[in-house]
N, C-alpha and C positions, 0 to 999 in steps of 0.2 A: 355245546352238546350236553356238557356236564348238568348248566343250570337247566337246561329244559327237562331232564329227566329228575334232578329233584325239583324243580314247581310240579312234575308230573305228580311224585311220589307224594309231595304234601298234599295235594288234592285228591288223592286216591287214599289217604292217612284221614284226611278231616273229612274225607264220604264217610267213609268205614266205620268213625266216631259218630256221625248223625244217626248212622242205620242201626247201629249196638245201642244207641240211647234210645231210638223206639222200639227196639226188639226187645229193652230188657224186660227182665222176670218184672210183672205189676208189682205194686206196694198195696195190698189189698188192705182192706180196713172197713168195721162194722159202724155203717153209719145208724144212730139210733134217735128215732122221732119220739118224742116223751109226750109229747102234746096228745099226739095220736095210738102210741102203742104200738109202735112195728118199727123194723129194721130190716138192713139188706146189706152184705158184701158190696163193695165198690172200689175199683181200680185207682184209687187215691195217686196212684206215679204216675200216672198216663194222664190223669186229667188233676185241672185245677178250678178253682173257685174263682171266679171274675171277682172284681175288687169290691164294687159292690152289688150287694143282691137284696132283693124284698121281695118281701110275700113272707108265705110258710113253704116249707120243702128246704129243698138245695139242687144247686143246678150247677154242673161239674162241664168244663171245657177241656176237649183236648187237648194237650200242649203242642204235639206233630201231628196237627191233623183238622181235619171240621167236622169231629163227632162231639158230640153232647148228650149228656145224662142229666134226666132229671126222675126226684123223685120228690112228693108229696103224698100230705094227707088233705082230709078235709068232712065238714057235716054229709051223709048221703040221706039225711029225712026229707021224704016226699020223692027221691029218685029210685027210678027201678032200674034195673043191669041193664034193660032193656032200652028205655030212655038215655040213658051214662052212655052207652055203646053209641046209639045215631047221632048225639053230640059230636060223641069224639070222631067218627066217620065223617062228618058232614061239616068239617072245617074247613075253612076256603083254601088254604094250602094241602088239602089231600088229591095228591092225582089219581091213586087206585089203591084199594082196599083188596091185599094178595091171600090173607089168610084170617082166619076167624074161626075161636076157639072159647066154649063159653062151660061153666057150670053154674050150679045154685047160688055160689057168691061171689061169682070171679068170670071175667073173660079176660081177651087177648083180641088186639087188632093187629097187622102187620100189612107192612104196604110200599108205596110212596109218596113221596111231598114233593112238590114242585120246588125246584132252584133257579134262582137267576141264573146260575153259571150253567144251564141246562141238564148237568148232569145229576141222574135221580137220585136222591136221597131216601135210604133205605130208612122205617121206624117201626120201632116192635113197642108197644105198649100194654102192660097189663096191669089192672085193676083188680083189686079185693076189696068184697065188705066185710065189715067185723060180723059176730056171731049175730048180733042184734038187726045188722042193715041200717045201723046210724050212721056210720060213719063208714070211712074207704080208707086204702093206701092205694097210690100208683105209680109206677117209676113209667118212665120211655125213654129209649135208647136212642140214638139215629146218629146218620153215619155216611157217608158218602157210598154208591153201589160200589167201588171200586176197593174198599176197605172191608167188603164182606167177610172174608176170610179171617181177620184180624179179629174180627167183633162177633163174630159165631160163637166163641168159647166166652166173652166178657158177657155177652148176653143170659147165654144159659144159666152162669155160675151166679149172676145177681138173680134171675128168674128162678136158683134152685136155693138162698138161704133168703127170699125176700117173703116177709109175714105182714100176716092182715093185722087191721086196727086193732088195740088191746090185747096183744100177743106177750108183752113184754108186764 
């Protein structure tokens, strides 16, 4: 009796450790694009960097979890907001486009993407062009529907210190 109440207790010890290590307070940190001229807040403890990565940007995985953060820049001569926008809508893993939100050098898509494992995949994406319309910055979130709640506050808080191109 003795042993089955502590294997209970260890297993109720080592839940308790797994759920305190995703709940803890984030490790936030300014990530900054030199290339591009913009930066943004980003949850640095919650997510990690895969081993290896190319391109430009940076693309952050969660450590407890299948959310991912990515952000980049890039040239936007010859593209209009307008154009940028039905790209990114019109991706073959988009299954609905929930919200849409635009001004003179900036929109937002929100929506979801189709998973293998069936379950929807939430993603908030927003775009800036610099003063000029040469260039862009854009991060996108995404996240399992089920972690909404989790990712409401990480979203906002990169969507409220994140700058357009040449800002820096």
């Amino acid at each position: 009796m003795k042993r089955a109440w502590l294997g209970a207790a260890m297993v109720l010890v080592a839940s308790i450790g797994v759920t305190a290590a995703q709940e803890a307070p984030h490790e936030w940190g300014t990530y900054r694009d030199t290339l591009y001229g913009f930066s943004a807040e980003l949850p640095f403890g919650m997510f990690e960097r895969p081993a290896e990565q190319e391109g430009k940007g940076l693309t952050l995985l969660q450590i407890f979890g299948s959310g991912q953060i990515s952000i980049y820049g890039g040239d936007a001569a010859g593209l209009t907001l307008e154009s940028f926008e039905q790209r990114l809508s019109a991706g073959a893993d988009v299954r609905d486009i929930t919200y849409r939100a635009s001004g003179d050098s900036w929109f937002v898509l929100s929506g979801f993407y189709d998973q293998p494992n069936g379950e929807p995949l939430i993603f908030y994406t927003k775009v800036l062009l610099s003063s000029d319309q040469q260039r862009f910055s854009a991060f996108e979130v995404s996240y399992d529907q089920s972690e909404k709640s989790q990712f409401d506050g990480i979203v906002a808080r990169i969507e409220d210190s994140f700058t357009r191109p040449g800002s820096l």
